[in-house]
PDB file of N, H, CA, C and O in Angstrom:
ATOM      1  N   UNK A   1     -11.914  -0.461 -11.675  1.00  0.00           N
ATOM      2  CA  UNK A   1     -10.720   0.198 -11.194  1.00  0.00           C
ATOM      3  C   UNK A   1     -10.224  -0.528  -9.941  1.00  0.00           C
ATOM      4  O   UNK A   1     -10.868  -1.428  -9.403  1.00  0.00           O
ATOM      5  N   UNK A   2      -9.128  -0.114  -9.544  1.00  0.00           N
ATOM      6  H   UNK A   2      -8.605   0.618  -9.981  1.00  0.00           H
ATOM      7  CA  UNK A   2      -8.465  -0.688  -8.418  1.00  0.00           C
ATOM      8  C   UNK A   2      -8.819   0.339  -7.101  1.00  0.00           C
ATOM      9  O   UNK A   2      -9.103   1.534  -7.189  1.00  0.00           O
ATOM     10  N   UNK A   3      -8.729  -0.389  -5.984  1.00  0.00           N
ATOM     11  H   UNK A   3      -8.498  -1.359  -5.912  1.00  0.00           H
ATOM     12  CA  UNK A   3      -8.834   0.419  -4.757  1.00  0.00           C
ATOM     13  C   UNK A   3      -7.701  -0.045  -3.959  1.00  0.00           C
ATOM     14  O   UNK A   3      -7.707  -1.167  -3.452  1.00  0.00           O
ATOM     15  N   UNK A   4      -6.677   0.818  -3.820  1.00  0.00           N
ATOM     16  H   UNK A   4      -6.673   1.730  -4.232  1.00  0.00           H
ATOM     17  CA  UNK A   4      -5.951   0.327  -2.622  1.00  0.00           C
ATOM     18  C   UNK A   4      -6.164   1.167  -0.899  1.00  0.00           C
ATOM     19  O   UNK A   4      -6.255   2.367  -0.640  1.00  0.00           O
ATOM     20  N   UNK A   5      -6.180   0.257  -0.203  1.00  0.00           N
ATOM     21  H   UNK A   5      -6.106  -0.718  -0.414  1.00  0.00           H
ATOM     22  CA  UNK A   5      -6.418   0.102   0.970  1.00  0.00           C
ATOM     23  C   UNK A   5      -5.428   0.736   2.159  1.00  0.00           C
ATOM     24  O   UNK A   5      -5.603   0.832   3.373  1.00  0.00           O
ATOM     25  N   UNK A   6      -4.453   1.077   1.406  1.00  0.00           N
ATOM     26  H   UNK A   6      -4.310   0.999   0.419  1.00  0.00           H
ATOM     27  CA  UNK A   6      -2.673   1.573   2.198  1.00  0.00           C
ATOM     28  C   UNK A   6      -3.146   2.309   3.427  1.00  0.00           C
ATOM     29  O   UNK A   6      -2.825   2.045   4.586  1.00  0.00           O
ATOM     30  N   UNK A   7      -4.090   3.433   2.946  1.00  0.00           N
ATOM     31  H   UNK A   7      -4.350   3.648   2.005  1.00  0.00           H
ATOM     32  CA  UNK A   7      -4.247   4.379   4.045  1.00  0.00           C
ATOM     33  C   UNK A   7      -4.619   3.746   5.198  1.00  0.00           C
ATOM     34  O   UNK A   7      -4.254   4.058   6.331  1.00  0.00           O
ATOM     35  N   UNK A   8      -5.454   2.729   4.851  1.00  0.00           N
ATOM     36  H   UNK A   8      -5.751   2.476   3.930  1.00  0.00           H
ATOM     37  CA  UNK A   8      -6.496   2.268   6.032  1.00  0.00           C
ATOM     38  C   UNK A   8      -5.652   1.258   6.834  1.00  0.00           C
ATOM     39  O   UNK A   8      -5.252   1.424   7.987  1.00  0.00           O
ATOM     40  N   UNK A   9      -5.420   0.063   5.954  1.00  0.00           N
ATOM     41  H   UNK A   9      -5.745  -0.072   5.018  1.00  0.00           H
ATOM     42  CA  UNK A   9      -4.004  -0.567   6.875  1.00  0.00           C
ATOM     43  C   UNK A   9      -3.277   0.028   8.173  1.00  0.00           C
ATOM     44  O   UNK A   9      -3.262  -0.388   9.332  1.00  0.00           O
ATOM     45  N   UNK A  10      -2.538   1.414   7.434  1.00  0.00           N
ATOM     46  H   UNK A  10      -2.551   1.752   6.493  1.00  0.00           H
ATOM     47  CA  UNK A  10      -1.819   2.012   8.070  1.00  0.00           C
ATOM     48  C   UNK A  10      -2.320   2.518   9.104  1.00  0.00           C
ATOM     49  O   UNK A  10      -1.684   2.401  10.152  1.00  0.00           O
ATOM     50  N   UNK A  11      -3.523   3.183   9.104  1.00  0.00           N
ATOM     51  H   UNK A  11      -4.040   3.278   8.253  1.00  0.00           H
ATOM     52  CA  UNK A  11      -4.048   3.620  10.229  1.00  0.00           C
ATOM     53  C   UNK A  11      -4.708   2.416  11.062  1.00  0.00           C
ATOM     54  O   UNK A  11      -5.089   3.005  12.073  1.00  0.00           O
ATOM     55  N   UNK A  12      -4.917   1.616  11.153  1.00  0.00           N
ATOM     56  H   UNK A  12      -4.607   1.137  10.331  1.00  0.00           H
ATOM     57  CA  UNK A  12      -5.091   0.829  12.201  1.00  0.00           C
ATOM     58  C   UNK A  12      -3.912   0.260  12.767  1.00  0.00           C
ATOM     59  O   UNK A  12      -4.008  -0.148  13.925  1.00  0.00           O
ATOM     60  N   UNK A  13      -2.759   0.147  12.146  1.00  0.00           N
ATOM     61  H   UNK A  13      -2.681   0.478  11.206  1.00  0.00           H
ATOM     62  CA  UNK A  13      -1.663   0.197  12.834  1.00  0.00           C
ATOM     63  C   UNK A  13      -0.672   1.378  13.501  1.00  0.00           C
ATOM     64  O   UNK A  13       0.326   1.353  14.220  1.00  0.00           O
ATOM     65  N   UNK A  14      -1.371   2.278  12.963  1.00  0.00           N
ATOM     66  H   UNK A  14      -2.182   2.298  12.378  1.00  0.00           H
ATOM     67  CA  UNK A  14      -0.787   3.903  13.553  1.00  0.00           C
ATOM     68  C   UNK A  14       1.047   3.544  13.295  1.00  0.00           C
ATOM     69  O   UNK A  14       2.042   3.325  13.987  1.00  0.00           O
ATOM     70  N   UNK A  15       0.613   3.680  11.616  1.00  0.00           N
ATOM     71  H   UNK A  15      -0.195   3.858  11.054  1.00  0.00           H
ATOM     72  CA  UNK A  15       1.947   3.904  11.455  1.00  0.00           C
ATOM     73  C   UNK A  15       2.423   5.113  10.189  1.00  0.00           C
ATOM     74  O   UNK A  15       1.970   4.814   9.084  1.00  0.00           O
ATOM     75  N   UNK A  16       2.930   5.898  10.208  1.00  0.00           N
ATOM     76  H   UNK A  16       3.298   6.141  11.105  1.00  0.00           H
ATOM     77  CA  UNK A  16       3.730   6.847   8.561  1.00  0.00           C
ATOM     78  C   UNK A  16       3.701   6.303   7.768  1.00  0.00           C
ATOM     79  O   UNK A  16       3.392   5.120   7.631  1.00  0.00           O
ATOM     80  N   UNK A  17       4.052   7.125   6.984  1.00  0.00           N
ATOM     81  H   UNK A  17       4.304   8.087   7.096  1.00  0.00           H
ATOM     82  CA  UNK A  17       4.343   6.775   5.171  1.00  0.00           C
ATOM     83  C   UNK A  17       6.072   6.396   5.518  1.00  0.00           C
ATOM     84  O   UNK A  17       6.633   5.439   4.986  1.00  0.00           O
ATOM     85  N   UNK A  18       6.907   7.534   6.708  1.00  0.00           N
ATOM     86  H   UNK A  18       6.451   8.312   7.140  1.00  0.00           H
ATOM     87  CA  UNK A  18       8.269   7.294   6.887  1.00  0.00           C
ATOM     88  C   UNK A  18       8.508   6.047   7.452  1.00  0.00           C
ATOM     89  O   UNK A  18       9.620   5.521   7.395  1.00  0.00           O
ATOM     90  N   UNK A  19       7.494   5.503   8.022  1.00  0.00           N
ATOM     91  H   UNK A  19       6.591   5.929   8.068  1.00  0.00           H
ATOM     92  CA  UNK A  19       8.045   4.303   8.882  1.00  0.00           C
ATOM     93  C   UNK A  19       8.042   3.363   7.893  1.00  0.00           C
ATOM     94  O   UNK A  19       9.146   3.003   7.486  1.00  0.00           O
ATOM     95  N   UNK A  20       6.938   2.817   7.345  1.00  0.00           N
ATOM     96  H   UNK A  20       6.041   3.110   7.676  1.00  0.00           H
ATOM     97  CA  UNK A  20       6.718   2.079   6.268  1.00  0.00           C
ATOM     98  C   UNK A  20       8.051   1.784   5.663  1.00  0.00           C
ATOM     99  O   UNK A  20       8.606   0.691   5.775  1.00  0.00           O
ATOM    100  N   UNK A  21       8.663   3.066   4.853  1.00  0.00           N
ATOM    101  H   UNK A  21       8.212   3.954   4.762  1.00  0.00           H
ATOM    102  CA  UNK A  21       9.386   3.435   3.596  1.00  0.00           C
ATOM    103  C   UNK A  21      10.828   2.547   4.440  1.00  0.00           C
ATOM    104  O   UNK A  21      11.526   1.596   4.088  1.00  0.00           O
ATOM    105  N   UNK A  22      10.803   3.451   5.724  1.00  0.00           N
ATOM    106  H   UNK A  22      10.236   4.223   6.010  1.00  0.00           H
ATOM    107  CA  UNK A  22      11.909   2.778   6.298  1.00  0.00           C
ATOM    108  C   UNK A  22      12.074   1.250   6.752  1.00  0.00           C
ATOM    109  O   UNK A  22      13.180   0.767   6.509  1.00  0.00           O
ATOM    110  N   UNK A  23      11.392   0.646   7.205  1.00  0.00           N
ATOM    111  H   UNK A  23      10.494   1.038   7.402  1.00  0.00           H
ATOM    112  CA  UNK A  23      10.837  -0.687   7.251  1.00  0.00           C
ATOM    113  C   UNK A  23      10.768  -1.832   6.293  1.00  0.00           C
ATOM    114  O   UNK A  23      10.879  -3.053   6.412  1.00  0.00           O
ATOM    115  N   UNK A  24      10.527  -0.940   5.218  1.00  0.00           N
ATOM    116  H   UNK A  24      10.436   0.052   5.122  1.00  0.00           H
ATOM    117  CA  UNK A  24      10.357  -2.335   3.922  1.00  0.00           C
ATOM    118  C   UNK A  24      11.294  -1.620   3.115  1.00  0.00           C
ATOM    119  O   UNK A  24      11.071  -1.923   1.942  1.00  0.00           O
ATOM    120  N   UNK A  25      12.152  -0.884   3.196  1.00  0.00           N
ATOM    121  H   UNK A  25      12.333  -0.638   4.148  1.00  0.00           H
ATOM    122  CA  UNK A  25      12.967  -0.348   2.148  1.00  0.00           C
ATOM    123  C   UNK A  25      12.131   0.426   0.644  1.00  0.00           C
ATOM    124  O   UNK A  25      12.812   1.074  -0.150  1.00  0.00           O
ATOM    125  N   UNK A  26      10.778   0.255   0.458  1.00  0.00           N
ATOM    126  H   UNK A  26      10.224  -0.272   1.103  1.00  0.00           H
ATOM    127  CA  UNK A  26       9.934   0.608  -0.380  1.00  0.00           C
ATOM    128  C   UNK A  26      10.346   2.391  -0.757  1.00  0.00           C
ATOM    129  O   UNK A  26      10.053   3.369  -0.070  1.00  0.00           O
ATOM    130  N   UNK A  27      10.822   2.371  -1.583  1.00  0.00           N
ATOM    131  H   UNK A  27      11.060   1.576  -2.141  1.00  0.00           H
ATOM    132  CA  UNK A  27      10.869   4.111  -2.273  1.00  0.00           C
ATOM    133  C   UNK A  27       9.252   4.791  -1.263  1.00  0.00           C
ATOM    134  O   UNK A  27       8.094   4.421  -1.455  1.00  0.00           O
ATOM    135  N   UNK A  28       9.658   5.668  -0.397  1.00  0.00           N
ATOM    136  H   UNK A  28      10.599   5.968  -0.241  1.00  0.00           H
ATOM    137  CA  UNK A  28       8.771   6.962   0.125  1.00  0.00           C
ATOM    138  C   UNK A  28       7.799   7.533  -0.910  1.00  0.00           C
ATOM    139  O   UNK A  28       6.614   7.795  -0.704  1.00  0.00           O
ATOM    140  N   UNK A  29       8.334   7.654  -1.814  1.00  0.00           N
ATOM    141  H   UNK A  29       9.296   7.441  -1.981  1.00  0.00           H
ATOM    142  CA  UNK A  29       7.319   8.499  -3.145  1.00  0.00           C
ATOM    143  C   UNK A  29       6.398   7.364  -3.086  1.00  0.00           C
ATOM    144  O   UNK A  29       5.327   7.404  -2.480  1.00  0.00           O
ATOM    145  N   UNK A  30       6.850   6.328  -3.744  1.00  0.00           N
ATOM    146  H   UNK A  30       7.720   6.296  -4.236  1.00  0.00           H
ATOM    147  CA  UNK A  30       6.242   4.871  -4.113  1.00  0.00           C
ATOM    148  C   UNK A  30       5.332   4.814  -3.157  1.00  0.00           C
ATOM    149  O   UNK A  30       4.260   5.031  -3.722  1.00  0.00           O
ATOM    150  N   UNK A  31       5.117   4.613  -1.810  1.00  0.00           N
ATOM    151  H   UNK A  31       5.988   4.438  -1.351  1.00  0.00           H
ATOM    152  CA  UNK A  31       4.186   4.419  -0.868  1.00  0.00           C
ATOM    153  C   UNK A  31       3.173   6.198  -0.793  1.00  0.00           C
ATOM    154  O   UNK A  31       1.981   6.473  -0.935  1.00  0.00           O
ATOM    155  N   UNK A  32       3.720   6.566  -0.665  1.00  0.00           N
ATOM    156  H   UNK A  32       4.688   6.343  -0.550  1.00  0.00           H
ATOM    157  CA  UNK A  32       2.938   8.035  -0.888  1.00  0.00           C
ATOM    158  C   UNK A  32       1.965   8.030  -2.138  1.00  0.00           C
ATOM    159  O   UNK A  32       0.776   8.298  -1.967  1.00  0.00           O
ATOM    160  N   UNK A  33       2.495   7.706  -3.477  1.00  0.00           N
ATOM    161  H   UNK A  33       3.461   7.487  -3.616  1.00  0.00           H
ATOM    162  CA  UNK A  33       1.107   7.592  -4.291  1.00  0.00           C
ATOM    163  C   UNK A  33       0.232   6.175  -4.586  1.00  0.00           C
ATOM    164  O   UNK A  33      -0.385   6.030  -5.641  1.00  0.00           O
ATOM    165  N   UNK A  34       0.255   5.126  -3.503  1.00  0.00           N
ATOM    166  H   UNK A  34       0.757   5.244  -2.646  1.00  0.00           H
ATOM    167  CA  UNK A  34      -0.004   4.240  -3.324  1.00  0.00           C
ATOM    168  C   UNK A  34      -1.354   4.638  -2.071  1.00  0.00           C
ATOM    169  O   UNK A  34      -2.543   4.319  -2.102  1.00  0.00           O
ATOM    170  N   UNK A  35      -0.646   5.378  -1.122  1.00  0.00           N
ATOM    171  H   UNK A  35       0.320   5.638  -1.097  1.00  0.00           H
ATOM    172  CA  UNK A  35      -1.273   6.255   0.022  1.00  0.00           C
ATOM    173  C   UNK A  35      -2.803   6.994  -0.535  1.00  0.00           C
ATOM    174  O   UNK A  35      -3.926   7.080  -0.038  1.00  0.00           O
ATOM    175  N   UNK A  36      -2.189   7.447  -1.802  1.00  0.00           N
ATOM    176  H   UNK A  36      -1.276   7.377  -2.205  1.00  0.00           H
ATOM    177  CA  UNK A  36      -3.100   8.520  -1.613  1.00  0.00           C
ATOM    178  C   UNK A  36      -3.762   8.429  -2.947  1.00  0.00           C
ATOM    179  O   UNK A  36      -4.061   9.465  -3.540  1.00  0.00           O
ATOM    180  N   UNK A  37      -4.045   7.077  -3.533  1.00  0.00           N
ATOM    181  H   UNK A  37      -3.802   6.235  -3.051  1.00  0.00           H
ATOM    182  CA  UNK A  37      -4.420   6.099  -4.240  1.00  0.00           C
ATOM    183  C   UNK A  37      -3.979   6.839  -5.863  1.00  0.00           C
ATOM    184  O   UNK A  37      -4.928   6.577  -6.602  1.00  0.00           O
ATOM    185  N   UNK A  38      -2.963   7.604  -6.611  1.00  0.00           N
ATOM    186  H   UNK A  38      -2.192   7.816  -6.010  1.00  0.00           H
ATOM    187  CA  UNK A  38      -2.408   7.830  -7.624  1.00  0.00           C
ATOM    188  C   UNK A  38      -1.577   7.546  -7.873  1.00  0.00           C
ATOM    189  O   UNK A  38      -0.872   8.390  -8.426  1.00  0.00           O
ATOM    190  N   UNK A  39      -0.967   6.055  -7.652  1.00  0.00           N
ATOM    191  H   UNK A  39      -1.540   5.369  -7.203  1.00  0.00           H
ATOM    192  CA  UNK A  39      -0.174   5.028  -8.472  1.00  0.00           C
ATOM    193  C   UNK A  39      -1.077   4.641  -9.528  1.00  0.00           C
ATOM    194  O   UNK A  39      -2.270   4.365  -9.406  1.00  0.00           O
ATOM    195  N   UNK A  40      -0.077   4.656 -11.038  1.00  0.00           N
ATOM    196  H   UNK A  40       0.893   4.880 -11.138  1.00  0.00           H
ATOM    197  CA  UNK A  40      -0.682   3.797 -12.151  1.00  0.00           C
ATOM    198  C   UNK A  40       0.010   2.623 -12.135  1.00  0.00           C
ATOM    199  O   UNK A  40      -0.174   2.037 -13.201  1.00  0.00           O
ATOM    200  N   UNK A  41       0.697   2.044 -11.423  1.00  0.00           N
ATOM    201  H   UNK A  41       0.847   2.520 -10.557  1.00  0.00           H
ATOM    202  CA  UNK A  41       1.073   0.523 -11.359  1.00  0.00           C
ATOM    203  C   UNK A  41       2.264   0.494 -10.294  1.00  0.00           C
ATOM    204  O   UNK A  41       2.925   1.430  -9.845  1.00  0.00           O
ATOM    205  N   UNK A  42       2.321  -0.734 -10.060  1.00  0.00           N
ATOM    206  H   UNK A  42       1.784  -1.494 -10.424  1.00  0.00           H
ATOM    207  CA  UNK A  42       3.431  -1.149  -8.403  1.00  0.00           C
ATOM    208  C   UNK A  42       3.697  -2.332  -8.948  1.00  0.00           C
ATOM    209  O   UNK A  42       2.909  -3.112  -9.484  1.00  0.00           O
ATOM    210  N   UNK A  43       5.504  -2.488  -8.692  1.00  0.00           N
ATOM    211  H   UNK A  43       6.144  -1.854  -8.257  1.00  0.00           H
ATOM    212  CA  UNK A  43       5.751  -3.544  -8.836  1.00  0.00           C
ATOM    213  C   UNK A  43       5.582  -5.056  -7.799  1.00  0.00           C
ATOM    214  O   UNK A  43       5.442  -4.917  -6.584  1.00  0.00           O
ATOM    215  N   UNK A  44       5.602  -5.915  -8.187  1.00  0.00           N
ATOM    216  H   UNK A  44       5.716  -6.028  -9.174  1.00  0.00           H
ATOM    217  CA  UNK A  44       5.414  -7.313  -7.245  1.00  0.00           C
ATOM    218  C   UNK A  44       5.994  -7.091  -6.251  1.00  0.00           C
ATOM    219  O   UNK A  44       5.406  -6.840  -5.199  1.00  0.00           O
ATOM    220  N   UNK A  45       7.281  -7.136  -6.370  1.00  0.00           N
ATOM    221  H   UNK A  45       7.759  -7.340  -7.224  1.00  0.00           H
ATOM    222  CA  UNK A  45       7.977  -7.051  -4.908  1.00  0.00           C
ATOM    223  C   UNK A  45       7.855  -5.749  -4.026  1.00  0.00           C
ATOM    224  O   UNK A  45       8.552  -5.600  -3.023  1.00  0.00           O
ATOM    225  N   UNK A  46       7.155  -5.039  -4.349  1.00  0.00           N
ATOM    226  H   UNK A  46       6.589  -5.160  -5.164  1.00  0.00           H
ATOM    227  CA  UNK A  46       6.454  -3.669  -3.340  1.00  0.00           C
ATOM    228  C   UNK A  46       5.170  -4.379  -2.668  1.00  0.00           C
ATOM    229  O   UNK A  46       4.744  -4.342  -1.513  1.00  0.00           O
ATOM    230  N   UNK A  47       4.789  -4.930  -3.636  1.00  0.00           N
ATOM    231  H   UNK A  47       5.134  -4.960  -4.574  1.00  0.00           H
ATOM    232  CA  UNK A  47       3.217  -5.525  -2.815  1.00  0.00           C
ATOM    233  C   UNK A  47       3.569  -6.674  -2.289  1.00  0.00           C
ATOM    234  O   UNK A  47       2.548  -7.353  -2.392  1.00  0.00           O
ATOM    235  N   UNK A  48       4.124  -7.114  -1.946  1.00  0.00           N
ATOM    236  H   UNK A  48       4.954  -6.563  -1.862  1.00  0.00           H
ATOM    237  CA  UNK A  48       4.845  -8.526  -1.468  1.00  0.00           C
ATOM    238  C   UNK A  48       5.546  -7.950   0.071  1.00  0.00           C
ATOM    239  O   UNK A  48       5.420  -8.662   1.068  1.00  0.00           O
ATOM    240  N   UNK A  49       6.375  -6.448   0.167  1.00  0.00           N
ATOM    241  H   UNK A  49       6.478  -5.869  -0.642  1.00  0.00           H
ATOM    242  CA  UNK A  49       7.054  -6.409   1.087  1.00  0.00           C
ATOM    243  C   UNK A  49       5.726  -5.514   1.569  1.00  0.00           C
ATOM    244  O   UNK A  49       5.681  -5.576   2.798  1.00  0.00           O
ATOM    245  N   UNK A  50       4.971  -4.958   1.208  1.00  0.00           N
ATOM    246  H   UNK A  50       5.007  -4.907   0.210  1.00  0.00           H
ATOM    247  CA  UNK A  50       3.597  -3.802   2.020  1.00  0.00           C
ATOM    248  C   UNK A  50       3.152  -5.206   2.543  1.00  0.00           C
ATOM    249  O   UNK A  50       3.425  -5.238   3.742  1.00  0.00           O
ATOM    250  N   UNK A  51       2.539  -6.465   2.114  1.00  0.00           N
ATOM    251  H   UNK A  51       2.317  -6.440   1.139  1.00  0.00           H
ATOM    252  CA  UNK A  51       1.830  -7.508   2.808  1.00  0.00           C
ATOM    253  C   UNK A  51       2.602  -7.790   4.038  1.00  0.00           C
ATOM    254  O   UNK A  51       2.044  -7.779   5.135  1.00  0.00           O
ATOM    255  N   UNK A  52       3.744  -8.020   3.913  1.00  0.00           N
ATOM    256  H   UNK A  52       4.197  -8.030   3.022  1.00  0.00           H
ATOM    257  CA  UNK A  52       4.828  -8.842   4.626  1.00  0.00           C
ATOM    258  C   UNK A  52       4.468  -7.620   5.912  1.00  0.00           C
ATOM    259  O   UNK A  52       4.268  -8.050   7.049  1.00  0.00           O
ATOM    260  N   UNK A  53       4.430  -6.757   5.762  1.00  0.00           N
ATOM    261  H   UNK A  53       4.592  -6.409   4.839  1.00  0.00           H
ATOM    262  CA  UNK A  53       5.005  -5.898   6.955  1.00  0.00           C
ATOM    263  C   UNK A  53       4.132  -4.942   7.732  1.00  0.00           C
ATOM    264  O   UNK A  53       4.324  -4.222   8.712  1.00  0.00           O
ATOM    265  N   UNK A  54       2.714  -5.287   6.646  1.00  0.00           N
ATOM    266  H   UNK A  54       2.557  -5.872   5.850  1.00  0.00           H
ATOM    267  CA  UNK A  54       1.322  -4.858   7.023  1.00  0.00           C
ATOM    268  C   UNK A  54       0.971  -6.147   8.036  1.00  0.00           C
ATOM    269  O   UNK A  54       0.592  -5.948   9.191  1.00  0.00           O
ATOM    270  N   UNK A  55       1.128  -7.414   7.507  1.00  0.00           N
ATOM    271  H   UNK A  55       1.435  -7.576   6.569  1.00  0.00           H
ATOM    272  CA  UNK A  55       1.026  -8.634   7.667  1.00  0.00           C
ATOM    273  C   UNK A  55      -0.823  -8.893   7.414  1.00  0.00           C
ATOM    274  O   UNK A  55      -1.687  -9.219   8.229  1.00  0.00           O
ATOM    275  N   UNK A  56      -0.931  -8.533   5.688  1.00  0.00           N
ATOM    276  H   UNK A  56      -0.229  -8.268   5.026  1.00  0.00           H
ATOM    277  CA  UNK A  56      -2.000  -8.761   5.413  1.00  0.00           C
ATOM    278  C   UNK A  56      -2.007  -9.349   4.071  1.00  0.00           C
ATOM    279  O   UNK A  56      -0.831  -9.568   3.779  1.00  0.00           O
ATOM    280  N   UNK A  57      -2.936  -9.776   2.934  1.00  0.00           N
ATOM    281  H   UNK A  57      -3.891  -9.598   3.171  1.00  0.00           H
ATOM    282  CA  UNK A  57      -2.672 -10.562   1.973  1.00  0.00           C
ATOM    283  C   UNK A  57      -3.156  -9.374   1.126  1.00  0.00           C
ATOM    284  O   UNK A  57      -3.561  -8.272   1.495  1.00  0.00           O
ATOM    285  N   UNK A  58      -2.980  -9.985  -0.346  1.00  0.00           N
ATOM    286  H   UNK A  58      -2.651 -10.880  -0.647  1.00  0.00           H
ATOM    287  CA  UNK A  58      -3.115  -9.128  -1.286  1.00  0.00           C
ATOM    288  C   UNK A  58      -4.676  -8.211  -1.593  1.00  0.00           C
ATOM    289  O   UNK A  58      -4.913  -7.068  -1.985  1.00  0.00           O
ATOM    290  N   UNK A  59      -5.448  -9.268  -1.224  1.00  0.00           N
ATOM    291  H   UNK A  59      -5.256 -10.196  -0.905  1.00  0.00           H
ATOM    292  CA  UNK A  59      -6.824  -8.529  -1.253  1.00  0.00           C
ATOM    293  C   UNK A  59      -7.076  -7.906  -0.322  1.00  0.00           C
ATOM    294  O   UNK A  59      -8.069  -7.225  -0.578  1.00  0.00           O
ATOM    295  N   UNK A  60      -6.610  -7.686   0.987  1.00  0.00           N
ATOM    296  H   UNK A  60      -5.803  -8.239   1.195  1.00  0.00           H
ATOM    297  CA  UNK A  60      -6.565  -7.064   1.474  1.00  0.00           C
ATOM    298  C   UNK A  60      -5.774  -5.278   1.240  1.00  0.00           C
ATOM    299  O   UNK A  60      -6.210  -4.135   1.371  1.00  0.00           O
ATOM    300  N   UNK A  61      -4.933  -5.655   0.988  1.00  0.00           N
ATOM    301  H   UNK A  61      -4.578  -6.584   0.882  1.00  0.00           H
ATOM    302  CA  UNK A  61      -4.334  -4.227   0.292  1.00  0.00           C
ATOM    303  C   UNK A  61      -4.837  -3.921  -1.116  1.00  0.00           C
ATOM    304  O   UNK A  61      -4.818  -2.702  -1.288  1.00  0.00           O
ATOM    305  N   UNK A  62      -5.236  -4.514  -2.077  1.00  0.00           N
ATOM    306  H   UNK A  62      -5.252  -5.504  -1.937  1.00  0.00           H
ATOM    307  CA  UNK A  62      -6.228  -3.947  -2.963  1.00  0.00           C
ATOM    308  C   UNK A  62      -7.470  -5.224  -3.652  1.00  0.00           C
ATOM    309  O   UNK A  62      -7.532  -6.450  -3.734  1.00  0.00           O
ATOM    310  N   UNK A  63      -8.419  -3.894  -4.086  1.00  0.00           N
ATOM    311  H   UNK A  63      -8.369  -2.898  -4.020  1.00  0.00           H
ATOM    312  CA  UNK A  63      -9.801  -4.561  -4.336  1.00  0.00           C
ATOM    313  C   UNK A  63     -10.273  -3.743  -5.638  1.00  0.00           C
ATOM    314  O   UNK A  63     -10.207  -2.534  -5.859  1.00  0.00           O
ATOM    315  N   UNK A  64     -10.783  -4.817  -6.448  1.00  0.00           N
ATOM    316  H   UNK A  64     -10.837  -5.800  -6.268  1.00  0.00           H
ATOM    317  CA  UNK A  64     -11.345  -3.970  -7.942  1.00  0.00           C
ATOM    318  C   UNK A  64     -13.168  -3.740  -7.532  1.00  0.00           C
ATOM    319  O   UNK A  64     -14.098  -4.283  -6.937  1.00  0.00           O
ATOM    320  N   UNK A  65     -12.948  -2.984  -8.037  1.00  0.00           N
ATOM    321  H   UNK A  65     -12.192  -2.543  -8.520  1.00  0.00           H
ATOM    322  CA  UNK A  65     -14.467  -2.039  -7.835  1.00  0.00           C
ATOM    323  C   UNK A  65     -15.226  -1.785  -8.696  1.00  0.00           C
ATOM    324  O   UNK A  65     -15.128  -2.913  -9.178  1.00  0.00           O
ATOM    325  N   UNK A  66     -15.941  -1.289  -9.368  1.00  0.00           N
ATOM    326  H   UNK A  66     -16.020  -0.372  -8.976  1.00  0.00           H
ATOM    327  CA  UNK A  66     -16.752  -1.260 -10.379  1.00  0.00           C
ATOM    328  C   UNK A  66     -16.800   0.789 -10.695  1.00  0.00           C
ATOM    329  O   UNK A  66     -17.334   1.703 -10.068  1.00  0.00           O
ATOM    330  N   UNK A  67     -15.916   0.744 -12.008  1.00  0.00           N
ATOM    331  H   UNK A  67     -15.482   0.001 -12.518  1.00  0.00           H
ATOM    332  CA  UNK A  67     -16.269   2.013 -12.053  1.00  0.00           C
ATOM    333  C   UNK A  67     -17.492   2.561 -12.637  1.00  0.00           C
ATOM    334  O   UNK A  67     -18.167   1.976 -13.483  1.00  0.00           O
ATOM    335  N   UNK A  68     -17.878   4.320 -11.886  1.00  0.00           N
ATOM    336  H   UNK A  68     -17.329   4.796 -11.198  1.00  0.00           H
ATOM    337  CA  UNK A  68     -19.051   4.760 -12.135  1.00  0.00           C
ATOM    338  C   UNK A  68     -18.885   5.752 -13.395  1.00  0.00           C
ATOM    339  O   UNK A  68     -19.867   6.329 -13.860  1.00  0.00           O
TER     340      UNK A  68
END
């Protein structure tokens, strides 16, 4: 399975789901179930503008895991 990392990012930068949304133009919903890891898929250019503005790379915002 996938693990995304959004929450954690965000909190070391002490930033919202609103700031984000507002910032990268990214749909609010879109980052919210990304947040709260119940996205079934994200398009490229969402994970392209979350890197850009996290200013982190892709493995960093998600990691495959081994499901139990």
């Amino acid at each position: 399975m996938i693990k995304c990392h959004l929450s954690k990012l965000m909190g070391e930068k002490k930033v919202k789901i609103v700031d984000v949304a507002r910032e990268t133009g990214v749909n609010r919903g879109t980052i919210t179930r990304l947040y709260h890891e119940t996205a079934s898929r994200v398009e490229l250019d969402v994970i392209e503008a979350l890197c850009r503005y996290l200013e982190c790379e892709v493995g960093e915002l998600f990691e495959l895991v081994d499901s139990e």
